[in-house]
N, CA, C and O atoms as a Tinker XYZ file with bonds, in Angstrom:
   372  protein
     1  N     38.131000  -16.505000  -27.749000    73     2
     2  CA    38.604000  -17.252000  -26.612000    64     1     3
     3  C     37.510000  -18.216000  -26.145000    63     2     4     5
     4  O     36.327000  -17.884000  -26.217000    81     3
     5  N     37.878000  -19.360000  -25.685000    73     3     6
     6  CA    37.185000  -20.510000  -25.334000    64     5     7
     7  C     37.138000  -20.110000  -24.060000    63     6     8     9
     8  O     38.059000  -19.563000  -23.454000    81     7
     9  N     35.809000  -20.442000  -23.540000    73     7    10
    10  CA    35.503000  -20.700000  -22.096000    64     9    11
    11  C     34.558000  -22.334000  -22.015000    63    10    12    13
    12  O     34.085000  -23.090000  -22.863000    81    11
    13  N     34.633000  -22.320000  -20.408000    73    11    14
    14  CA    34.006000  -23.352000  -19.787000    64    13    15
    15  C     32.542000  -22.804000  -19.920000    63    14    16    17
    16  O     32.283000  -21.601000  -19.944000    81    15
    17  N     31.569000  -23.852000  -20.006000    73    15    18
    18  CA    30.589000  -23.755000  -20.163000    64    17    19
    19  C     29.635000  -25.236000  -20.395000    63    18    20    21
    20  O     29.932000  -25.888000  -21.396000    81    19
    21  N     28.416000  -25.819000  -19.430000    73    19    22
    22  CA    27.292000  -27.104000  -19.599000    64    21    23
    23  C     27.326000  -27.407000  -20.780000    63    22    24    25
    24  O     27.517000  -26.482000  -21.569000    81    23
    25  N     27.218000  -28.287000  -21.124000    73    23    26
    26  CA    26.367000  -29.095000  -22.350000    64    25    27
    27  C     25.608000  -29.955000  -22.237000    63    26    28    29
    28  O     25.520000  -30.681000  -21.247000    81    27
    29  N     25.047000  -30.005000  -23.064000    73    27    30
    30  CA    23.804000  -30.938000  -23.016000    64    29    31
    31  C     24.112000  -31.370000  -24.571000    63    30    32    33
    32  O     24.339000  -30.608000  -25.511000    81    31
    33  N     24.031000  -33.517000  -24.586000    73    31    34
    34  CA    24.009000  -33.685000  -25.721000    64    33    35
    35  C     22.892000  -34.555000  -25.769000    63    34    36    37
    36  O     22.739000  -35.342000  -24.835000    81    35
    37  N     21.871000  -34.532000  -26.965000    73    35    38
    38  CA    20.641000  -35.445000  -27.022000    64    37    39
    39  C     20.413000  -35.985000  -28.237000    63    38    40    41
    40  O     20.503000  -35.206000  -29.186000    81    39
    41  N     20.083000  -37.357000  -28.513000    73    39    42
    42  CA    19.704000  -38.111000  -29.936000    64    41    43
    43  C     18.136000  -38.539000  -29.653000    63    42    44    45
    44  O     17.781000  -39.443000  -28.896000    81    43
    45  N     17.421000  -37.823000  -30.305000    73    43    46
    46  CA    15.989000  -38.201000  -30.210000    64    45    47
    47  C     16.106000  -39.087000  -31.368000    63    46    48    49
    48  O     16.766000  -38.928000  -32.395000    81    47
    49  N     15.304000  -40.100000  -30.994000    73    47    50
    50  CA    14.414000  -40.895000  -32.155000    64    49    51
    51  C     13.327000  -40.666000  -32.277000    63    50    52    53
    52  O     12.747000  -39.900000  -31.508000    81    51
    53  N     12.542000  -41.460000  -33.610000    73    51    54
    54  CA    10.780000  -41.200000  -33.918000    64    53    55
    55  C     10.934000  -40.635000  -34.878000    63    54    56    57
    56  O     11.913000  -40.652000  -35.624000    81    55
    57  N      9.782000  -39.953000  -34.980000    73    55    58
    58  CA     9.562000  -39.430000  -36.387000    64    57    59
    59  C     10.185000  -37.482000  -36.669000    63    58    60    61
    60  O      9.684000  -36.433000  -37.073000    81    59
    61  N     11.532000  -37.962000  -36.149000    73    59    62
    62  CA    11.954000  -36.182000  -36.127000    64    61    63
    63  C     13.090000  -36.292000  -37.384000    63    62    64    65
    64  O     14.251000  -36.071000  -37.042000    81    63
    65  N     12.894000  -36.552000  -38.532000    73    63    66
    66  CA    13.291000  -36.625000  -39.884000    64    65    67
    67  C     12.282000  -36.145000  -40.803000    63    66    68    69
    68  O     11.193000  -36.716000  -40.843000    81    67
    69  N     12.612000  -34.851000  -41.771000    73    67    70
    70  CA    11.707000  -34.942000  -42.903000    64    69    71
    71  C     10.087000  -34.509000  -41.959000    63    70    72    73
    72  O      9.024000  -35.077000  -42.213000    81    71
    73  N     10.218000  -33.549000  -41.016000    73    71    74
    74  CA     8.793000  -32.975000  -40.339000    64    73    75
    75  C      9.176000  -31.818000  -39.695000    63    74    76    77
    76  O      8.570000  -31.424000  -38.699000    81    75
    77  N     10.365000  -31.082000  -40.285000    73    75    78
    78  CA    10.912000  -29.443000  -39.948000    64    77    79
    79  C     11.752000  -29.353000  -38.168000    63    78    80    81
    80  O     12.284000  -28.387000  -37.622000    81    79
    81  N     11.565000  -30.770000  -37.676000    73    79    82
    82  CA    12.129000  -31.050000  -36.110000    64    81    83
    83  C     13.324000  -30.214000  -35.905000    63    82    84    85
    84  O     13.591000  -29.679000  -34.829000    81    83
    85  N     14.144000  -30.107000  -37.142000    73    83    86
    86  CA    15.429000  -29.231000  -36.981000    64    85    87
    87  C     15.433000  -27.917000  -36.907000    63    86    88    89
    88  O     16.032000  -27.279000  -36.040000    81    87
    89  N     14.741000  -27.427000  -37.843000    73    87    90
    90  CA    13.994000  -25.993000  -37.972000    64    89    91
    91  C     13.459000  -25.484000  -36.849000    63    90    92    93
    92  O     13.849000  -24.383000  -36.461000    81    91
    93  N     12.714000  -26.023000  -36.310000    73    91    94
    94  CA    11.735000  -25.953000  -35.164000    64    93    95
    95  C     12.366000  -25.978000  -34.247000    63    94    96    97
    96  O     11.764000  -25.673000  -33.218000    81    95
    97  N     13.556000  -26.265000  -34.134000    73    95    98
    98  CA    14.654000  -26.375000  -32.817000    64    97    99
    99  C     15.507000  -25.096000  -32.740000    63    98   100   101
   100  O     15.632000  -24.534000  -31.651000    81    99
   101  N     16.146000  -24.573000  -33.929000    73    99   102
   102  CA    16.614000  -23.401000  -34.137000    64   101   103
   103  C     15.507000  -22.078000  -33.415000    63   102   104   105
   104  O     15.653000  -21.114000  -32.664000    81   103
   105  N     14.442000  -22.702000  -34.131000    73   103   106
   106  CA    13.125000  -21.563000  -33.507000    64   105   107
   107  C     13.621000  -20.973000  -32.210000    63   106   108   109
   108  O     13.964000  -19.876000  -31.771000    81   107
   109  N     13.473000  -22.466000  -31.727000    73   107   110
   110  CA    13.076000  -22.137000  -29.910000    64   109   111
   111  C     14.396000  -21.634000  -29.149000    63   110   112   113
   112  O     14.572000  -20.962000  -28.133000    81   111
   113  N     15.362000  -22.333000  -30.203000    73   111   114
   114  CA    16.610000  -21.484000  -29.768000    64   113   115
   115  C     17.062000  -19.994000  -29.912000    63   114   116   117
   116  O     18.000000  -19.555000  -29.247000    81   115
   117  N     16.522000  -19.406000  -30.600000    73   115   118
   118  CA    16.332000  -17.942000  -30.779000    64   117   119
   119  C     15.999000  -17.599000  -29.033000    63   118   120   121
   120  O     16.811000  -16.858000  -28.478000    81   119
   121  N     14.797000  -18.150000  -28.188000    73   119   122
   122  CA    14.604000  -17.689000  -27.462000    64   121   123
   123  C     15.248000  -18.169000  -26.137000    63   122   124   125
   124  O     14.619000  -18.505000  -25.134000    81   123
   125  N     16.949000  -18.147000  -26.317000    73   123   126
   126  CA    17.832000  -18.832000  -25.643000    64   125   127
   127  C     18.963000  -17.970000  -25.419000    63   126   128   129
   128  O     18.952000  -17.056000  -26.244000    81   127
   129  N     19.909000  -17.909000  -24.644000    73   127   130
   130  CA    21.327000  -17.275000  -25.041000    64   129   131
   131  C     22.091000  -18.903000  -24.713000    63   130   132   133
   132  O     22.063000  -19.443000  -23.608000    81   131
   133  N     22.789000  -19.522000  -26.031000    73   131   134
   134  CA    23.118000  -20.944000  -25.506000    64   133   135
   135  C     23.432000  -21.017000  -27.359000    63   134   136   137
   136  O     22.879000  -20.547000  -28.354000    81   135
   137  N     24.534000  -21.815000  -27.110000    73   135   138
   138  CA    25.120000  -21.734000  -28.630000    64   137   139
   139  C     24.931000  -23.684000  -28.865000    63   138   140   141
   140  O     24.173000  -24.292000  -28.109000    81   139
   141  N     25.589000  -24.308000  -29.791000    73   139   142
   142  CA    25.270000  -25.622000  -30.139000    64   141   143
   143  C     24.710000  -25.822000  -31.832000    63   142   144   145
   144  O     24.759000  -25.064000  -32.801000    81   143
   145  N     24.224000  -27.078000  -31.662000    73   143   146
   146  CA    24.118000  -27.728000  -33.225000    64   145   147
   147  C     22.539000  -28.594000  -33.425000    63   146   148   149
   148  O     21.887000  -28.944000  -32.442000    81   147
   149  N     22.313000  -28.722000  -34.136000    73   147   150
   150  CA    21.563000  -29.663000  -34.025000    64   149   151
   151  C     21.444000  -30.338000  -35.663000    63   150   152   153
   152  O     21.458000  -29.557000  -36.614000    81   151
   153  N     21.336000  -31.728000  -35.875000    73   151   154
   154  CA    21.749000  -32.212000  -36.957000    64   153   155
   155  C     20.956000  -33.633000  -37.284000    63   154   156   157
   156  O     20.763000  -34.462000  -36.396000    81   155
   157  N     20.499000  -33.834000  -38.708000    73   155   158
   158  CA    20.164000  -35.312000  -38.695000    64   157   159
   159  C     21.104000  -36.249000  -38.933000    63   158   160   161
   160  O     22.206000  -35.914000  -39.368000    81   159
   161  N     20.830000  -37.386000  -38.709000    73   159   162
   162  CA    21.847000  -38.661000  -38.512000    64   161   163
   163  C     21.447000  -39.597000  -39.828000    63   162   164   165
   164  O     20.261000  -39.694000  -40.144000    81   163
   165  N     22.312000  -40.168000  -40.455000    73   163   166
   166  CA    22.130000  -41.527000  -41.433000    64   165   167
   167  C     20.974000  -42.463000  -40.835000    63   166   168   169
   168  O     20.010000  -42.879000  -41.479000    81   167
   169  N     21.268000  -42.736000  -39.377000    73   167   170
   170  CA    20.798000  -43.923000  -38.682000    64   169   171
   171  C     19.329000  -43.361000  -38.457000    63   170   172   173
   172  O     18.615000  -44.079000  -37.758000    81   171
   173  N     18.581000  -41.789000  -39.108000    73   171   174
   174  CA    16.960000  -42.002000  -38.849000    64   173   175
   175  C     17.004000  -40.632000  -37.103000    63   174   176   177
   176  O     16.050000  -39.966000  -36.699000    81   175
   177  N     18.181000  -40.669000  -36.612000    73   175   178
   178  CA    17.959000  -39.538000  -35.407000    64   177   179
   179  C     18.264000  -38.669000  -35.619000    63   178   180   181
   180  O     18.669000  -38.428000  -36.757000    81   179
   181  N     18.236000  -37.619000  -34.542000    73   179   182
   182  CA    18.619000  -36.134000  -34.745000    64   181   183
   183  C     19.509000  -35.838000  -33.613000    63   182   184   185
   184  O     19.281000  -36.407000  -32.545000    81   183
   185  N     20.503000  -35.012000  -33.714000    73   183   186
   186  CA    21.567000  -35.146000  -32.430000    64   185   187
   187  C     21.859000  -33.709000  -32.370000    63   186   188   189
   188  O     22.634000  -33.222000  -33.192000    81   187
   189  N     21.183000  -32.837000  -31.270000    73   187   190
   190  CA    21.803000  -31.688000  -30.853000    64   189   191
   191  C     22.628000  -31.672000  -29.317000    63   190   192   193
   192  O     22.866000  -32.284000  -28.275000    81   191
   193  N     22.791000  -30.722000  -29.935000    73   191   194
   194  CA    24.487000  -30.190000  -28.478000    64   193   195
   195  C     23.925000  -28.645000  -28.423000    63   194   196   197
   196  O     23.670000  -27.882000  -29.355000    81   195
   197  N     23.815000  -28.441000  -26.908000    73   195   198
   198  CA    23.550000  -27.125000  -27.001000    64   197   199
   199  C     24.534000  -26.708000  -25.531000    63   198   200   201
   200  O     24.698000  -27.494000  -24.598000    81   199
   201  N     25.014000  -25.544000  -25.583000    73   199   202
   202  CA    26.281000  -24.900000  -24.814000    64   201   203
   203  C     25.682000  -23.477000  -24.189000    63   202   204   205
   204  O     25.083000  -22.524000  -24.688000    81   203
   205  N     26.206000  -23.855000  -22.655000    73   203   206
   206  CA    25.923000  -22.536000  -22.295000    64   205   207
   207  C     25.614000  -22.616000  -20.714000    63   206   208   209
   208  O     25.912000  -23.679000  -20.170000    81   207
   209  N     24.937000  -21.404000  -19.776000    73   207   210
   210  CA    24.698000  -21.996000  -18.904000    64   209   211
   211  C     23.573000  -22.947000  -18.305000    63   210   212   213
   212  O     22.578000  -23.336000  -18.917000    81   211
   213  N     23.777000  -23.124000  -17.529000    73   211   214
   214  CA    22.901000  -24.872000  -17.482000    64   213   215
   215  C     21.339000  -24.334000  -16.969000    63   214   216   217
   216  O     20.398000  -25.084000  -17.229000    81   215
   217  N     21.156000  -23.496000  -16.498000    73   215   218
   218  CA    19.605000  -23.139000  -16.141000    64   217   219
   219  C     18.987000  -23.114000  -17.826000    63   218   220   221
   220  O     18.133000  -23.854000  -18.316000    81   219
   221  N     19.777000  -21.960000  -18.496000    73   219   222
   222  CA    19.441000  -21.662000  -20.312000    64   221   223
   223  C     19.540000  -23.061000  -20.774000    63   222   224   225
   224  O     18.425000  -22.978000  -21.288000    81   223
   225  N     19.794000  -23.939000  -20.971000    73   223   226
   226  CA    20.373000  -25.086000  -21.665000    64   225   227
   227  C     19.224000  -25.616000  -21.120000    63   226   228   229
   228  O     18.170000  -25.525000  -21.748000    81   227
   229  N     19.277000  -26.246000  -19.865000    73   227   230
   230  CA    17.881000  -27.068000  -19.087000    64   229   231
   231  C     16.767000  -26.205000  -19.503000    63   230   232   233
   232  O     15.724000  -26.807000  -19.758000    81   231
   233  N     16.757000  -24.835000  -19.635000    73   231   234
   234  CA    14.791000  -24.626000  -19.731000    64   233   235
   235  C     14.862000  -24.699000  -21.482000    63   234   236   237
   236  O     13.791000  -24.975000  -22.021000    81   235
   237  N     16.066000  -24.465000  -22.394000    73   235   238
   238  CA    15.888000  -24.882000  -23.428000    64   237   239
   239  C     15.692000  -26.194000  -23.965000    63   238   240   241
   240  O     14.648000  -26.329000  -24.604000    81   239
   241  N     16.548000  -27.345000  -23.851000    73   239   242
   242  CA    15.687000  -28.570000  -24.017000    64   241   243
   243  C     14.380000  -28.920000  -23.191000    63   242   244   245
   244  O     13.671000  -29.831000  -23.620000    81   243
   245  N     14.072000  -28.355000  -22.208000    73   243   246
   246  CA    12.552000  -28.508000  -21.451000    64   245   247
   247  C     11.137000  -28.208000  -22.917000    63   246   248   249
   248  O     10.185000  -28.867000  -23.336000    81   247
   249  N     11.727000  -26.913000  -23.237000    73   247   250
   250  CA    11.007000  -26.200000  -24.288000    64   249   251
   251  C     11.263000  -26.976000  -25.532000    63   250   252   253
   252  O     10.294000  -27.001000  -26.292000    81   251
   253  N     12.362000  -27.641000  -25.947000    73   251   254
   254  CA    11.961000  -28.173000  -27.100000    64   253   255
   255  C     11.232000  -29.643000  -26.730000    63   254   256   257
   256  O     10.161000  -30.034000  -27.194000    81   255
   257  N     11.805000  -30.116000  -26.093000    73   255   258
   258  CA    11.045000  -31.797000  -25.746000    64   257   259
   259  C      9.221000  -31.370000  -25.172000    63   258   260   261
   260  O      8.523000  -32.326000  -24.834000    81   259
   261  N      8.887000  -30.586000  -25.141000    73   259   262
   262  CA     7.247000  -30.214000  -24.308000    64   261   263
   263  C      6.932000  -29.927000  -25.848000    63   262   264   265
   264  O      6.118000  -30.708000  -26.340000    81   263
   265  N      7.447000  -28.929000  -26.696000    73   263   266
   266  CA     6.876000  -28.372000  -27.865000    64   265   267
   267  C      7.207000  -29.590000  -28.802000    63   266   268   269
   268  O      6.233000  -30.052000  -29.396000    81   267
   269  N      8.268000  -30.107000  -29.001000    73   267   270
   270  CA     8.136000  -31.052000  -29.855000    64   269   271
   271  C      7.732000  -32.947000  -29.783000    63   270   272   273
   272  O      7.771000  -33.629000  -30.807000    81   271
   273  N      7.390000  -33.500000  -28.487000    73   271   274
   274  CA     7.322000  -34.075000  -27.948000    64   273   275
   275  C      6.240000  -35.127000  -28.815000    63   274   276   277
   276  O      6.190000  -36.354000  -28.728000    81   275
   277  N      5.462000  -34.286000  -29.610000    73   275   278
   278  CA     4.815000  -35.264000  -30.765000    64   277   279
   279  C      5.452000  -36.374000  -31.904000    63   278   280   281
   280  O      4.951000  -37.294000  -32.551000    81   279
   281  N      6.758000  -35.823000  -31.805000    73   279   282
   282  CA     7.771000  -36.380000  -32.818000    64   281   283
   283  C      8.305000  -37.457000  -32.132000    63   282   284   285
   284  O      8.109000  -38.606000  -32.529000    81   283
   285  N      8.862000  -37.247000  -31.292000    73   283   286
   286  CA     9.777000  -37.822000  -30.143000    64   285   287
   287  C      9.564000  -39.452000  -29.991000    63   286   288   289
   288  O      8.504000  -39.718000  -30.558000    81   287
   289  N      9.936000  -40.193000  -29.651000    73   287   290
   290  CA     9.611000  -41.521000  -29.608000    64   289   291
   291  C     10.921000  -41.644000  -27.806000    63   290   292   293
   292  O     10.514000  -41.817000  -26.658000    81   291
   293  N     12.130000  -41.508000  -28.167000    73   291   294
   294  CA    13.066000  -41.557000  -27.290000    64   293   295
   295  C     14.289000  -40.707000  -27.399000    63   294   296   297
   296  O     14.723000  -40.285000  -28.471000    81   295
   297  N     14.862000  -40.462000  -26.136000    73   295   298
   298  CA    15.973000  -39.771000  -26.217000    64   297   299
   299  C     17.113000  -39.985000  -25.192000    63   298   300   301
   300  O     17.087000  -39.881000  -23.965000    81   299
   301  N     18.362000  -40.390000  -26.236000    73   299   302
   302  CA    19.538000  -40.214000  -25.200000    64   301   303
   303  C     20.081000  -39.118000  -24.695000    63   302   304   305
   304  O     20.140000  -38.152000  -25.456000    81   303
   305  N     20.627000  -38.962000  -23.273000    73   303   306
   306  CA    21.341000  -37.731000  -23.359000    64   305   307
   307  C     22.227000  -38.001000  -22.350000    63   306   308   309
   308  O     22.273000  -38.849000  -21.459000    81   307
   309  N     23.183000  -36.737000  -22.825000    73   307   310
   310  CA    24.225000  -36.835000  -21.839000    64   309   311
   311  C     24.646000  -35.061000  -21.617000    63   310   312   313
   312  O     24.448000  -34.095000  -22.354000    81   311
   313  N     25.347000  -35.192000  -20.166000    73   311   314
   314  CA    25.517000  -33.730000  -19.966000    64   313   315
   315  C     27.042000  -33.249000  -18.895000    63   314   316   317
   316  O     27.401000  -33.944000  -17.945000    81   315
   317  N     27.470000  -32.472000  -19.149000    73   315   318
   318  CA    28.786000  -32.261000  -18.644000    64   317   319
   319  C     29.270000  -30.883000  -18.392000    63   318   320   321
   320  O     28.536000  -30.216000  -17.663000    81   319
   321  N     30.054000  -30.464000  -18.715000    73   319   322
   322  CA    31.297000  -29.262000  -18.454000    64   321   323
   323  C     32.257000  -29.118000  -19.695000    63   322   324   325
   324  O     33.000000  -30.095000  -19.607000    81   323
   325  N     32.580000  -28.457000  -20.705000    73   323   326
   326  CA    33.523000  -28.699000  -21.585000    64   325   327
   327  C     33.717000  -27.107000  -21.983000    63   326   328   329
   328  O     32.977000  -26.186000  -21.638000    81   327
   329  N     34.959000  -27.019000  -22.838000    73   327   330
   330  CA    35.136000  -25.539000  -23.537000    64   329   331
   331  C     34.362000  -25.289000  -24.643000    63   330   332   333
   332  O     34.348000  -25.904000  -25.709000    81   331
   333  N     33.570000  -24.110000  -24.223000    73   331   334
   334  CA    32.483000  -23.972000  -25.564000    64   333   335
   335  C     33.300000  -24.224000  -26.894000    63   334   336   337
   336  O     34.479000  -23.891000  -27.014000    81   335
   337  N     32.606000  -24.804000  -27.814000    73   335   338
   338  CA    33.274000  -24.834000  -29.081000    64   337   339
   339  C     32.241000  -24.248000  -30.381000    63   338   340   341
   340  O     32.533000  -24.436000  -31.562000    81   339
   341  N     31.259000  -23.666000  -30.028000    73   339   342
   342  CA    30.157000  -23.139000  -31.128000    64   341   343
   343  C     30.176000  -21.894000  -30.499000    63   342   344   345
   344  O     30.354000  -21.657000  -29.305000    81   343
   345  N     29.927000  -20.930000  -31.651000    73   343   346
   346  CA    29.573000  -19.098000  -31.598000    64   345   347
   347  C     27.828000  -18.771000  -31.667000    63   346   348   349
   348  O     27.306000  -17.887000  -30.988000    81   347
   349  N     27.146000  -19.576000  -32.526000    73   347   350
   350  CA    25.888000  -19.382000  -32.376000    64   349   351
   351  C     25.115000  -20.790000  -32.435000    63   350   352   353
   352  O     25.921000  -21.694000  -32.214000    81   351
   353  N     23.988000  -21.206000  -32.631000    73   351   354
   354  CA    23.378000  -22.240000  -32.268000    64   353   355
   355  C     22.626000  -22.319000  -34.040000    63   354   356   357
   356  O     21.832000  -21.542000  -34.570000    81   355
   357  N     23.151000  -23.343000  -34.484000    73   355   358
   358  CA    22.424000  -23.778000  -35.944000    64   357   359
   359  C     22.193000  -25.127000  -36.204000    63   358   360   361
   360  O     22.158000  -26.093000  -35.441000    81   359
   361  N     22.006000  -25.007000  -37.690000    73   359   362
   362  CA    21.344000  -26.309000  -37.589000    64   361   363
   363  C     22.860000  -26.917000  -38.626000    63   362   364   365
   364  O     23.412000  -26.262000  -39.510000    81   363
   365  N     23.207000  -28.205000  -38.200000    73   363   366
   366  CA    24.371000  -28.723000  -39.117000    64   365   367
   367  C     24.840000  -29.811000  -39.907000    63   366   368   369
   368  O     25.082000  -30.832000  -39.263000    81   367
   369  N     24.954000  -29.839000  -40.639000    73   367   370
   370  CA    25.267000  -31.135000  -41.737000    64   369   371
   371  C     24.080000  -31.231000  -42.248000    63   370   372
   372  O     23.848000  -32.073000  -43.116000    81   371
């Protein structure tokens, strides 16, 4: 069953291709309860979605953008309310 539940969606640019940025995101998500994706793009970015409640979600991208923040160049994001649609948090495509 689907429930309501925050999201957070973000496209970092820089050098987070081909330097484990995806891997390293799964990491920190282990130390999360918050489900989502995270994925590289054709266009050179990386685009995760992470689901759940919004304190977990906010101190989880806090923790990846501080820990990975060497990579980082810029990031879009956007954030809302929607029906969870992920069971655990991986890495995709």
């Amino acid at each position: 069953m689907e429930s309501q539940s925050f999201f957070l969606h973000e496209f970092f640019t820089g050098r987070v291709q081909g330097v484990g940025f995806r891997y390293q995101v799964v990491s920190i998500a282990k130390g999360f309860e918050l489900t989502g994706y995270v994925k590289n793009l054709q266009d050179g970015r990386v685009e995760l979605l992470a689901e759940g409640d919004e304190t977990e979600v906010m101190n989880f991208i806090e923790a990846v953008e501080s820990e990975l923040d060497v990579f980082i160049k810029s990031i879009e994001k956007e954030t809302g309310v929607s029906l969870r649609q992920h069971s655990n948090f991986s890495i995709s495509g």
